[in-house]
The first five atom37 places (N, CA, C, CB, O) and aatype in JSON, in Angstrom:
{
  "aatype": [20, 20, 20, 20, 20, 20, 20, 20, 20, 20, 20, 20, 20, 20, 20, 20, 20, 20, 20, 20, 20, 20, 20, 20, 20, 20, 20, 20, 20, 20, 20, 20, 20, 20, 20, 20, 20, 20, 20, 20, 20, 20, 20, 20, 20, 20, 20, 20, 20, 20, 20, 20, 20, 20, 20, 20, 20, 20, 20, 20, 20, 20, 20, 20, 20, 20, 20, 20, 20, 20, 20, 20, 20, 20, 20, 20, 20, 20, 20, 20, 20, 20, 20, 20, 20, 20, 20, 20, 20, 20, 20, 20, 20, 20, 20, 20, 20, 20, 20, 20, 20, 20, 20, 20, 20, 20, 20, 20, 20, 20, 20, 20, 20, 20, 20, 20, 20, 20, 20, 20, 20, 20, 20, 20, 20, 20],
  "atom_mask": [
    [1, 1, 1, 1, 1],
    [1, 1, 1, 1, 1],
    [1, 1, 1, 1, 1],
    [1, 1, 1, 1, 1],
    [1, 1, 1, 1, 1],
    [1, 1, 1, 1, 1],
    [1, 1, 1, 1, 1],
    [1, 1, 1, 1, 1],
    [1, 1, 1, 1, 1],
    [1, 1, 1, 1, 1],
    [1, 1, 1, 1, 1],
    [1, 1, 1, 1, 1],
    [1, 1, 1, 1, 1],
    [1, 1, 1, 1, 1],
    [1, 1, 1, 1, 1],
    [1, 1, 1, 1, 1],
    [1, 1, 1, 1, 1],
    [1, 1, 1, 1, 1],
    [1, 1, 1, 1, 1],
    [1, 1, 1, 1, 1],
    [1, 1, 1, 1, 1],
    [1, 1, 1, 1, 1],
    [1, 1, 1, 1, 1],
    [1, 1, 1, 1, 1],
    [1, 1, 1, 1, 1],
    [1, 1, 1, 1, 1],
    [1, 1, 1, 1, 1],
    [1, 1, 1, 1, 1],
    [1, 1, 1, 1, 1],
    [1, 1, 1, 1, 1],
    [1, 1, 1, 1, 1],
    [1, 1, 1, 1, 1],
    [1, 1, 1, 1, 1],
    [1, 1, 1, 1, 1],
    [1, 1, 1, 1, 1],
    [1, 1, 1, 1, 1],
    [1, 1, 1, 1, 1],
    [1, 1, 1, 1, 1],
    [1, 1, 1, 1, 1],
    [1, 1, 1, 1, 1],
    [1, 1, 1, 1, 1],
    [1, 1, 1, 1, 1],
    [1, 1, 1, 1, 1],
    [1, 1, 1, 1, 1],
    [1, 1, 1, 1, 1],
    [1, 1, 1, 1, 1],
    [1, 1, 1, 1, 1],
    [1, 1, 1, 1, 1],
    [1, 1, 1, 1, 1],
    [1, 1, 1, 1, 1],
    [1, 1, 1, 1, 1],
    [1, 1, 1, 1, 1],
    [1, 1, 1, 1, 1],
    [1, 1, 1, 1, 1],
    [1, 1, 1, 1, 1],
    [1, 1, 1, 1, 1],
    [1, 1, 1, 1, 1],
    [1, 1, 1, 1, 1],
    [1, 1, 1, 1, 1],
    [1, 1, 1, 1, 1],
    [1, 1, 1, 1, 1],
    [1, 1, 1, 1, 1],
    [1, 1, 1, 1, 1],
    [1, 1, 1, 1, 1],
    [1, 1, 1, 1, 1],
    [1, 1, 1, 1, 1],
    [1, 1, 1, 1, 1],
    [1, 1, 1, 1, 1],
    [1, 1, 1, 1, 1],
    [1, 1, 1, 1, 1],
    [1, 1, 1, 1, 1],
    [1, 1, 1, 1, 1],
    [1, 1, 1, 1, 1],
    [1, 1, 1, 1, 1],
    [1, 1, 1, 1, 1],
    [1, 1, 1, 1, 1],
    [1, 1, 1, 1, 1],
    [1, 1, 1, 1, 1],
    [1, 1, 1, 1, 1],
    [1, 1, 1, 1, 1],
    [1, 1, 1, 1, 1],
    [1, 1, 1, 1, 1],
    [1, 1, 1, 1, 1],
    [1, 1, 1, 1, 1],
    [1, 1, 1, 1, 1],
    [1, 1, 1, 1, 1],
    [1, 1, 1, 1, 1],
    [1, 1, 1, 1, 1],
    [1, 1, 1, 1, 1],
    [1, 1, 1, 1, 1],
    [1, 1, 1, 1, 1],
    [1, 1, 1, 1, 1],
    [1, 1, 1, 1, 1],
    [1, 1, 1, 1, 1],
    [1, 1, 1, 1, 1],
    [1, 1, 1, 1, 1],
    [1, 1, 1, 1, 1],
    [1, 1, 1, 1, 1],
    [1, 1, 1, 1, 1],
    [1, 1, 1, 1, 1],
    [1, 1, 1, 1, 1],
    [1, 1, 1, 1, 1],
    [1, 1, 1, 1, 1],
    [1, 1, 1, 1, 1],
    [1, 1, 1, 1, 1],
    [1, 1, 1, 1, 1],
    [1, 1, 1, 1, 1],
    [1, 1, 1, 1, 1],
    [1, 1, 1, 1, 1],
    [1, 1, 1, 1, 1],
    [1, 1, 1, 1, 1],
    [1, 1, 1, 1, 1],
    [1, 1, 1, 1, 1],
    [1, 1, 1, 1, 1],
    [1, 1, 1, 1, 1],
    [1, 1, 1, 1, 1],
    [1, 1, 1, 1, 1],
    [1, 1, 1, 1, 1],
    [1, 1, 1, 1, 1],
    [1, 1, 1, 1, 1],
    [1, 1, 1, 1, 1],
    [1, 1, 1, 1, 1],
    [1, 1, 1, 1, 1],
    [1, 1, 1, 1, 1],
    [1, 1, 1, 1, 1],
    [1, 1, 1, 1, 1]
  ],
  "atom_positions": [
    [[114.2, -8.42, 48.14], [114.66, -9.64, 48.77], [113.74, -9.94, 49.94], [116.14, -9.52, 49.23], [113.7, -9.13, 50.87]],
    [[112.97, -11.07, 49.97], [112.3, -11.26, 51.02], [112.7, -11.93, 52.34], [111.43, -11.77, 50.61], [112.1, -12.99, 52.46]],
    [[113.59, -11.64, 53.46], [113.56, -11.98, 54.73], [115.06, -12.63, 54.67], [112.23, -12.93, 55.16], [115.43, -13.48, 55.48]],
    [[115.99, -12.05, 53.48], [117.31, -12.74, 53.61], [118.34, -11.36, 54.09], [117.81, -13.59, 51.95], [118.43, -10.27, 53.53]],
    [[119.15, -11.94, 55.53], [119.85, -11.12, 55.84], [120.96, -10.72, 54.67], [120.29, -11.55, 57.01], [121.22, -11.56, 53.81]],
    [[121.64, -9.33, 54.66], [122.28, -8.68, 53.53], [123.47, -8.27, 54.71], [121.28, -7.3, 52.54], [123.29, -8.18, 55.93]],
    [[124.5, -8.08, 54.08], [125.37, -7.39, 54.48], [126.01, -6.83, 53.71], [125.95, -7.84, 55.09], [126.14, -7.24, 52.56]],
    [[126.65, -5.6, 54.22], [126.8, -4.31, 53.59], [128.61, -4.25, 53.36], [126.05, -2.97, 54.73], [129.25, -4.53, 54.37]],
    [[129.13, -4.03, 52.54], [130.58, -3.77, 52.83], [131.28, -2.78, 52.39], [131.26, -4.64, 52.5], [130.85, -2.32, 51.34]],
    [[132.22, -2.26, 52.83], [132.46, -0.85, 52.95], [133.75, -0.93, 51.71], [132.91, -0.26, 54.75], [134.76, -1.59, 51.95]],
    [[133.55, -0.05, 50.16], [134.7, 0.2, 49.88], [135.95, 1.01, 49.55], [134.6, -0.12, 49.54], [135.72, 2.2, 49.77]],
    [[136.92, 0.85, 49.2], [137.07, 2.73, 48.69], [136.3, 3.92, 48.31], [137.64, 2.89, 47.65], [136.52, 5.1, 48.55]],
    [[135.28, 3.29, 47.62], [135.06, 4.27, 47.02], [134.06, 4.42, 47.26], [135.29, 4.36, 45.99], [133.32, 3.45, 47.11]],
    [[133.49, 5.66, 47.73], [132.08, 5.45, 48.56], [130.67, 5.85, 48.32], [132.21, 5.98, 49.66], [129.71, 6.18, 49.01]],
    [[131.07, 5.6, 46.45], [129.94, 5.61, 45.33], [129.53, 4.2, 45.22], [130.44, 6.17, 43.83], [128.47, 4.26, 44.6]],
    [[129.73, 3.26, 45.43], [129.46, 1.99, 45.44], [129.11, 1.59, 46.81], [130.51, 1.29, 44.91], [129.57, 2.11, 47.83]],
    [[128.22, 0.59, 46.78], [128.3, -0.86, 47.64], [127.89, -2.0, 47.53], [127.89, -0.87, 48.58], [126.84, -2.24, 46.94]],
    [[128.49, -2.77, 47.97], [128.52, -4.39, 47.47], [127.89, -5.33, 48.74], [130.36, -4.96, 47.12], [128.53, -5.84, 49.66]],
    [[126.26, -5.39, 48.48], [125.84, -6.53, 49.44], [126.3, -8.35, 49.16], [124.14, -6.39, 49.39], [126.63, -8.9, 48.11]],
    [[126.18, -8.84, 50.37], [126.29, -9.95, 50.06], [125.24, -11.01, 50.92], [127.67, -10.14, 50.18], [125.51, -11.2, 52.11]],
    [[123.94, -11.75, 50.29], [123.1, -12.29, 51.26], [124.0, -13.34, 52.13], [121.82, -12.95, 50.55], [125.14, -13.75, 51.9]],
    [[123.37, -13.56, 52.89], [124.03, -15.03, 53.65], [123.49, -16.56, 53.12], [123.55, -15.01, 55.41], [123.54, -17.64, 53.71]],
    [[123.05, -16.28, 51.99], [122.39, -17.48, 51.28], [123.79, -18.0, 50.77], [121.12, -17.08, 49.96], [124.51, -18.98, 51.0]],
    [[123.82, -16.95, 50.02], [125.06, -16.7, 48.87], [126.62, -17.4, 49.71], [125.27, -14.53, 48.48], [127.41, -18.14, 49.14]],
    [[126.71, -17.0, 50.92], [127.63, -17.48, 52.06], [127.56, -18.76, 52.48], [127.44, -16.8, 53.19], [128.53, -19.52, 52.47]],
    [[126.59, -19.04, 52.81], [126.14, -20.57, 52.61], [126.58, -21.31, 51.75], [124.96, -20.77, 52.38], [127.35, -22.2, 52.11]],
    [[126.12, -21.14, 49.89], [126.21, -21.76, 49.19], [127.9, -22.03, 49.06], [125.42, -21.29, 48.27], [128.33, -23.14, 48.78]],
    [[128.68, -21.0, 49.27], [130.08, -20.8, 49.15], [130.84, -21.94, 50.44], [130.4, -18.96, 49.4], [131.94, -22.43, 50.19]],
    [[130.44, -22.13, 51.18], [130.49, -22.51, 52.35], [130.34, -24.45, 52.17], [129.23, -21.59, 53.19], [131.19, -25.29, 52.48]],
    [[129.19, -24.64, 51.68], [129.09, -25.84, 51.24], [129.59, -26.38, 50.05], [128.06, -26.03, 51.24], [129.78, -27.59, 49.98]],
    [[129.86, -25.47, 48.93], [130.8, -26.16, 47.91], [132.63, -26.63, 48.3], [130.77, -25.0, 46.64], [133.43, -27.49, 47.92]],
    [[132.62, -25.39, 49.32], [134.0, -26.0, 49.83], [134.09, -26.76, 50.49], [134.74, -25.42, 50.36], [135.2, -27.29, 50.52]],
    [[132.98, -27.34, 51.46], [133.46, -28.53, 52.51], [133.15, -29.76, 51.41], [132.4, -28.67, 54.26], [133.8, -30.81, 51.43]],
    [[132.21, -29.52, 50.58], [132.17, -31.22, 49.43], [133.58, -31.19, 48.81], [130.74, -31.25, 47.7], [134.03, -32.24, 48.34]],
    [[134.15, -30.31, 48.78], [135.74, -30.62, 47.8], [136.33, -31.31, 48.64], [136.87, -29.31, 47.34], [137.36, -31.68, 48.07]],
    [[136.3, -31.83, 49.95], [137.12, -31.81, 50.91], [137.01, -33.63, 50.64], [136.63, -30.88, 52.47], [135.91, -34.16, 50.78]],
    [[137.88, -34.25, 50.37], [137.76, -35.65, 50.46], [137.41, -36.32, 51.33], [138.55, -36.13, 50.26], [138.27, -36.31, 52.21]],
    [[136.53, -36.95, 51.59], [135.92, -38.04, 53.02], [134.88, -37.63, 53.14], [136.56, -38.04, 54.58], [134.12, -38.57, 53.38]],
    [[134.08, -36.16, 53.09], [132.93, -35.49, 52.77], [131.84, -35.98, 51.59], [133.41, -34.24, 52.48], [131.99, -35.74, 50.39]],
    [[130.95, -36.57, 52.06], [130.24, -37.4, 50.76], [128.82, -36.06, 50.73], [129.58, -39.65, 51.26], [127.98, -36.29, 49.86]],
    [[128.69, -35.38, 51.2], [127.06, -34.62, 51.08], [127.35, -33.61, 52.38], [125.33, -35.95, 51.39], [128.38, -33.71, 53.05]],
    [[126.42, -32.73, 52.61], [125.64, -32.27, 53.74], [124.1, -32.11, 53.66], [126.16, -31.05, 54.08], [123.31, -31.83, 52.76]],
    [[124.0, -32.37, 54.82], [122.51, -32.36, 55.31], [121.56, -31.76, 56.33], [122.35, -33.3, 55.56], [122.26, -31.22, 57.18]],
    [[120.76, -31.66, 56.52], [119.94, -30.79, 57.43], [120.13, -31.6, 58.68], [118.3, -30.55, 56.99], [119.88, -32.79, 58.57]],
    [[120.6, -31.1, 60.02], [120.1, -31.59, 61.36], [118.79, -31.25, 62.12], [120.99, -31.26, 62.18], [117.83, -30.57, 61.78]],
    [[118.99, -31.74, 62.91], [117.38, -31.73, 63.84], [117.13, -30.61, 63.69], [117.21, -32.05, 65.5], [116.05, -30.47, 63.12]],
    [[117.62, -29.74, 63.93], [117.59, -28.04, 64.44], [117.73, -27.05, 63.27], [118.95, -27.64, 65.52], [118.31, -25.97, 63.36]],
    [[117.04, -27.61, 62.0], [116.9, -27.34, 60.43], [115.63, -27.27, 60.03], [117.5, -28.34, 59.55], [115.36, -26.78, 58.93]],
    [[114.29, -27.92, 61.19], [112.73, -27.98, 60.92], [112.54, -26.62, 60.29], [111.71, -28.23, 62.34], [112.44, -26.44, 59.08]],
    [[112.52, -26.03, 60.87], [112.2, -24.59, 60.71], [112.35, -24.61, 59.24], [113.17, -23.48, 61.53], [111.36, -24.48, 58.52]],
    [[113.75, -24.81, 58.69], [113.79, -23.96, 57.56], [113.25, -25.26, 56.15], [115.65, -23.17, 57.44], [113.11, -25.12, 54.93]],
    [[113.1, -26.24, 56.91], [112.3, -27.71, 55.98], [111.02, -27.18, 55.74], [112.06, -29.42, 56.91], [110.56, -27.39, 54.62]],
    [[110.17, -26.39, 56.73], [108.89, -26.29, 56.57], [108.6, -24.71, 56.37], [108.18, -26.97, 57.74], [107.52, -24.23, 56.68]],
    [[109.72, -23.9, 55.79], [109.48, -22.69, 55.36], [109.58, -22.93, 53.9], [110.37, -21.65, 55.94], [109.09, -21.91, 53.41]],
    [[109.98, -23.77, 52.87], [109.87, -24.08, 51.9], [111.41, -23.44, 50.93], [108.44, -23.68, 51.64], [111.62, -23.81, 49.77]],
    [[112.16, -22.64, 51.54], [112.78, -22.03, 50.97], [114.17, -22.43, 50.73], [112.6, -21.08, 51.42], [114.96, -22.66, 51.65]],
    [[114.46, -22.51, 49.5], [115.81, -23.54, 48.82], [116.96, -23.17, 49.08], [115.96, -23.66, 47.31], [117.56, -22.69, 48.12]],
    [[117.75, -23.23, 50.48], [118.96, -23.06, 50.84], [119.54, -24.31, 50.63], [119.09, -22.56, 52.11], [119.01, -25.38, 50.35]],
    [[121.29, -23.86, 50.89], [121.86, -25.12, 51.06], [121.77, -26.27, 52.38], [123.07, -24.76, 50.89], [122.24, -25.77, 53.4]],
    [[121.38, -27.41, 52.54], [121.21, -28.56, 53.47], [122.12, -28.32, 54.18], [121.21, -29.91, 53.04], [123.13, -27.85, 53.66]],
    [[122.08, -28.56, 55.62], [123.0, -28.65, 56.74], [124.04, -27.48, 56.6], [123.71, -30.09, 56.78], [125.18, -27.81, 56.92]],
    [[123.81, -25.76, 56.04], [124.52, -24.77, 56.16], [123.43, -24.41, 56.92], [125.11, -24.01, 55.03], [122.24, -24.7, 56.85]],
    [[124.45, -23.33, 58.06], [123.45, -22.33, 58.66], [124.84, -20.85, 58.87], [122.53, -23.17, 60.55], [126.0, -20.95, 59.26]],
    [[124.32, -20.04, 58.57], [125.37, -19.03, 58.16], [124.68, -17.59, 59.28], [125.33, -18.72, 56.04], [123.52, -17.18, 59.32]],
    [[125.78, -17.15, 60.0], [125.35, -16.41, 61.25], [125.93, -14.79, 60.79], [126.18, -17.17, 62.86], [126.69, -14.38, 61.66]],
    [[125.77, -13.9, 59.77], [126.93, -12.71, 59.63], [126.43, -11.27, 60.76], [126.96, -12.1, 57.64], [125.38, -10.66, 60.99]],
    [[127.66, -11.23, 61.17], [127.69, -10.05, 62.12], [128.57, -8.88, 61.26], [128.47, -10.51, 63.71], [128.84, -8.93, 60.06]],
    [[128.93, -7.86, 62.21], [129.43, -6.82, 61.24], [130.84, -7.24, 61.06], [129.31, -5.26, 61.76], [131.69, -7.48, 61.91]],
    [[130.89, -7.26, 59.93], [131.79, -8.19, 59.11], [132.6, -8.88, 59.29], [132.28, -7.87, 58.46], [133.74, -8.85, 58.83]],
    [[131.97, -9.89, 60.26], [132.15, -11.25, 60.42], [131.15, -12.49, 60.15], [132.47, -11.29, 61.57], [130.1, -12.18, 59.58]],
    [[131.29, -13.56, 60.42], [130.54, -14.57, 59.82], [130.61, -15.96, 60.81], [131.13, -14.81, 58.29], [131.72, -16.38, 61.17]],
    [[129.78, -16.42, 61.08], [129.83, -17.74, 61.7], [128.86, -18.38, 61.04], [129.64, -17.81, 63.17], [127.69, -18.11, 60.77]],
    [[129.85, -19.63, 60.74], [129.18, -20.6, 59.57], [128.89, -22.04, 60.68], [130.59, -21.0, 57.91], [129.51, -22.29, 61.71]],
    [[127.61, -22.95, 60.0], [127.84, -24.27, 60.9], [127.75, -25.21, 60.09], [126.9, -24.56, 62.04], [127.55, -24.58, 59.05]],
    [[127.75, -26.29, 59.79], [128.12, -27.67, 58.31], [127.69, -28.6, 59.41], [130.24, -28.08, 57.42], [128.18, -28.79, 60.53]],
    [[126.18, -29.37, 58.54], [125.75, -30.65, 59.0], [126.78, -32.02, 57.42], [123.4, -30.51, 59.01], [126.7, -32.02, 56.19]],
    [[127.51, -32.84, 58.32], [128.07, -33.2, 57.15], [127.85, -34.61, 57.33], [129.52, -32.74, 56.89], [127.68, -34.94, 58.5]],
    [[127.78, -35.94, 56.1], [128.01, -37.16, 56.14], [129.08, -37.59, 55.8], [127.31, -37.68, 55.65], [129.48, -37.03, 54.78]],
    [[129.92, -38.55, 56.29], [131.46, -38.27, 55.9], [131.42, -40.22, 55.23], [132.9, -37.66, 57.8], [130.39, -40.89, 55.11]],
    [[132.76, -40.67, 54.93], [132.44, -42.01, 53.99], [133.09, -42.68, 55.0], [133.06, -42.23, 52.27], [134.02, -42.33, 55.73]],
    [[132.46, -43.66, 54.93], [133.05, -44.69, 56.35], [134.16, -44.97, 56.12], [132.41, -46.12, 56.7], [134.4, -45.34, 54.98]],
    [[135.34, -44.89, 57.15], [136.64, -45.66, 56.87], [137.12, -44.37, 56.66], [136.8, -46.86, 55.64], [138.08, -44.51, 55.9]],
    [[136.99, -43.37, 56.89], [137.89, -42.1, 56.96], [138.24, -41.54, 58.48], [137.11, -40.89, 56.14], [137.6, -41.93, 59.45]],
    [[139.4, -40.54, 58.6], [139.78, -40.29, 59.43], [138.68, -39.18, 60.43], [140.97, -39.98, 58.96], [139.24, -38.14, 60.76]],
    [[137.26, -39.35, 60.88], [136.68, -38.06, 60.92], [137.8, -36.96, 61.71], [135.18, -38.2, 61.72], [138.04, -36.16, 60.8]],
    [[138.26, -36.69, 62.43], [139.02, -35.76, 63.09], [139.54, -34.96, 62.07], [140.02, -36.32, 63.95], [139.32, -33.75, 62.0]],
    [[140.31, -35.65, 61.2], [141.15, -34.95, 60.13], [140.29, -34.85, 59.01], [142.49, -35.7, 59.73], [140.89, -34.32, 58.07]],
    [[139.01, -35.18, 58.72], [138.4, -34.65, 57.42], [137.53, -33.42, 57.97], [137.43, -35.85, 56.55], [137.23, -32.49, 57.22]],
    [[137.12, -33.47, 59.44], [136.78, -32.07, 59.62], [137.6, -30.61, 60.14], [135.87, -32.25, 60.41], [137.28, -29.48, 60.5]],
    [[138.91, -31.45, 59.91], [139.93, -29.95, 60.32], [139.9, -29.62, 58.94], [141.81, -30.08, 61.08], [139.57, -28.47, 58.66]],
    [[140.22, -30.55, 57.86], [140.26, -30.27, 56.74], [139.03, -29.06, 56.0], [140.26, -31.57, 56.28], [139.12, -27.97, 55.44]],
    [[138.11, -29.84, 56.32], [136.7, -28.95, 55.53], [136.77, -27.69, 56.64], [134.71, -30.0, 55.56], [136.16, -26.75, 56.13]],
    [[137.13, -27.43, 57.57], [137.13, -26.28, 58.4], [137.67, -25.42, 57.91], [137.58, -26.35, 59.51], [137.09, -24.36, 57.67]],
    [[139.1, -25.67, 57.57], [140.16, -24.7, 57.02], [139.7, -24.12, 55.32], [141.76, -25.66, 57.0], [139.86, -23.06, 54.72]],
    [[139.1, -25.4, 55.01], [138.39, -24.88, 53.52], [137.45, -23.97, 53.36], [137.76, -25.83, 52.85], [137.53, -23.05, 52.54]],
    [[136.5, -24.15, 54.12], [135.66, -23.04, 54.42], [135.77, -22.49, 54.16], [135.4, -22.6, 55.07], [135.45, -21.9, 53.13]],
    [[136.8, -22.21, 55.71], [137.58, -20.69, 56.29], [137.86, -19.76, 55.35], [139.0, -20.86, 56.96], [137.4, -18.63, 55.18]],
    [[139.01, -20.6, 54.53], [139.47, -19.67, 53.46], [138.85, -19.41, 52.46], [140.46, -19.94, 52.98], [138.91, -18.29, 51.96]],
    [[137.98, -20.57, 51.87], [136.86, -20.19, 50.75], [135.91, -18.85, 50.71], [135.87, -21.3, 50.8], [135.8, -18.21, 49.66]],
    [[135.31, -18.51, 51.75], [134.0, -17.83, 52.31], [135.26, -16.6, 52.37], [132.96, -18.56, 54.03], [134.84, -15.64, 51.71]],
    [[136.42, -16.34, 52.83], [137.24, -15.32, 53.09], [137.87, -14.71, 51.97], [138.12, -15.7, 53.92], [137.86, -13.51, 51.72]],
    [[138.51, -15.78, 51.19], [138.65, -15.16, 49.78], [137.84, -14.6, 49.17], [138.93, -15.83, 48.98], [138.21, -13.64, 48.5]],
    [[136.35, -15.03, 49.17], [135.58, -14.64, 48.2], [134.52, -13.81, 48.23], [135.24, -15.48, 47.75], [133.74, -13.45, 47.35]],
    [[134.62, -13.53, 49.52], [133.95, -12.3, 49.96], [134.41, -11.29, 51.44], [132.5, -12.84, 50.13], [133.71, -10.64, 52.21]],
    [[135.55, -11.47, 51.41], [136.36, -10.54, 52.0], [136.05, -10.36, 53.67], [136.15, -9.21, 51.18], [136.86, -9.65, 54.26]],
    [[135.15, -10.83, 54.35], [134.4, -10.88, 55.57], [135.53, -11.85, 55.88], [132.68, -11.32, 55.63], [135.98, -12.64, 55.05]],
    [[136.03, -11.71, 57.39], [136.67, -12.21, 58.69], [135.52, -13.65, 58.84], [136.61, -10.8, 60.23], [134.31, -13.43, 58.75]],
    [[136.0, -15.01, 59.05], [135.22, -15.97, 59.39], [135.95, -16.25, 60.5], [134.97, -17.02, 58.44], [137.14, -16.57, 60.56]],
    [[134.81, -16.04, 61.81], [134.83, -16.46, 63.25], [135.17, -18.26, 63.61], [133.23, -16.01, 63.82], [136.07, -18.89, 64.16]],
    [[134.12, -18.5, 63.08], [134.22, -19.89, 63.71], [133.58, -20.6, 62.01], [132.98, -20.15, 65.55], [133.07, -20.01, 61.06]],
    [[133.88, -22.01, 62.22], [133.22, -22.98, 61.24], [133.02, -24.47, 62.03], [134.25, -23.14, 59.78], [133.68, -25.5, 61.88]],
    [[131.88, -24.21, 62.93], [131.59, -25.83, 63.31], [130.85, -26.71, 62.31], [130.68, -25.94, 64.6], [130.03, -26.32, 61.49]],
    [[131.26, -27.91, 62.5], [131.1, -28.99, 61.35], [130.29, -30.15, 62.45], [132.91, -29.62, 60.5], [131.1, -30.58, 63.27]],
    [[129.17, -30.6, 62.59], [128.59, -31.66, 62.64], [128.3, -32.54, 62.49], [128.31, -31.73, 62.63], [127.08, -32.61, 62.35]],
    [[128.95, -33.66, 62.41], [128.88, -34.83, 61.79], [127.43, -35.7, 62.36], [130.33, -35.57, 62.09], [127.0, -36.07, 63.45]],
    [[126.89, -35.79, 60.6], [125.06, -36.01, 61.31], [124.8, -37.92, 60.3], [123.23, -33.91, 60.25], [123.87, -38.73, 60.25]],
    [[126.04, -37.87, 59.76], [125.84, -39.11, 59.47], [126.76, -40.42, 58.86], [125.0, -38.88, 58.82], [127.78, -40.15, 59.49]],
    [[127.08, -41.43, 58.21], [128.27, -41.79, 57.84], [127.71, -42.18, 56.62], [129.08, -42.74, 58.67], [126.48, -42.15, 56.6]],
    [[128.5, -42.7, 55.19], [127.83, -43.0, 54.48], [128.99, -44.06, 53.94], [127.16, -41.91, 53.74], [130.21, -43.87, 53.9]],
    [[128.13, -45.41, 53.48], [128.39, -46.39, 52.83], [128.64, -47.01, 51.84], [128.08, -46.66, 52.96], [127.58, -47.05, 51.21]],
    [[129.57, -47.62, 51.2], [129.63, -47.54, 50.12], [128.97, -49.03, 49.99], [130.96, -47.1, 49.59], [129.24, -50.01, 50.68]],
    [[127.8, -48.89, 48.66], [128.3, -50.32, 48.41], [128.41, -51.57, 48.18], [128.52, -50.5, 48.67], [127.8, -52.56, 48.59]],
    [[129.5, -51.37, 47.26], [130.3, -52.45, 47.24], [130.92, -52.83, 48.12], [130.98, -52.44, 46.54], [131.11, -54.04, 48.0]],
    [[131.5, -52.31, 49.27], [131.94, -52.68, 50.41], [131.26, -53.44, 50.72], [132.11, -51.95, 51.23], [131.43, -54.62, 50.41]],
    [[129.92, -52.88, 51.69], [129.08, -54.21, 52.11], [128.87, -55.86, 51.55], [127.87, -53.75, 52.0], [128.53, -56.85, 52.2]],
    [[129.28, -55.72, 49.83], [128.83, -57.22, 49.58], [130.13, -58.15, 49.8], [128.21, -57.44, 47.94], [130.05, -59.37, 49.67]]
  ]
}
């Protein structure tokens, strides 16, 4: 694996172990906030150059932080105009939360959500 943090998790049985990259956390991370209705995409923010000009195919606007077995996730998101933002990002927060927790058993710290853009529909406009 070239330069992707791993984390290690501890199980019964202590013939096994089960890494999990933080790519992989990411990707988990962003399929749950698009389920989230009012959520149209995520995208890279300013503070994403870095990983635009390293070439390497993560998910847009995830940035995934894992400590010992915990996780801090951050979501650049575009949400659809005419939605509640307050309540579509408690929403995608809690989705996350529990998504990334169910499915790989790691404690999630925090899930900040960024709202980096709005998006239009449209037929509205005409």
């Amino acid at each position: 694996m070239n330069e992707q943090n791993v984390i290690g998790l501890e199980s019964a049985v202590e013939i096994d172990q089960v890494q999990i990259a933080d790519d992989v956390i990411a990707v988990v991370a962003e399929i749950a906030a698009l389920e989230v209705d009012g959520i149209v995409g995520t995208t890279a923010g300013k503070g994403d150059f870095v990983q635009a000009l390293s070439g390497k195919k993560r998910p847009k606007g995830v940035k995934v932080e894992v400590g010992e077995g915990e996780v801090f996730i951050e979501l650049g998101v575009v949400v659809k105009y005419g939605v509640k933002i307050q309540k579509v990002c408690l929403e995608a927060q809690e989705k996350v939360k529990n998504s990334v927790e169910t499915m790989t058993g790691l404690n999630v710290v925090s899930v900040n959500i960024h709202v980096v853009g709005v998006h239009f529909d449209k037929e509205q406009e005409a």
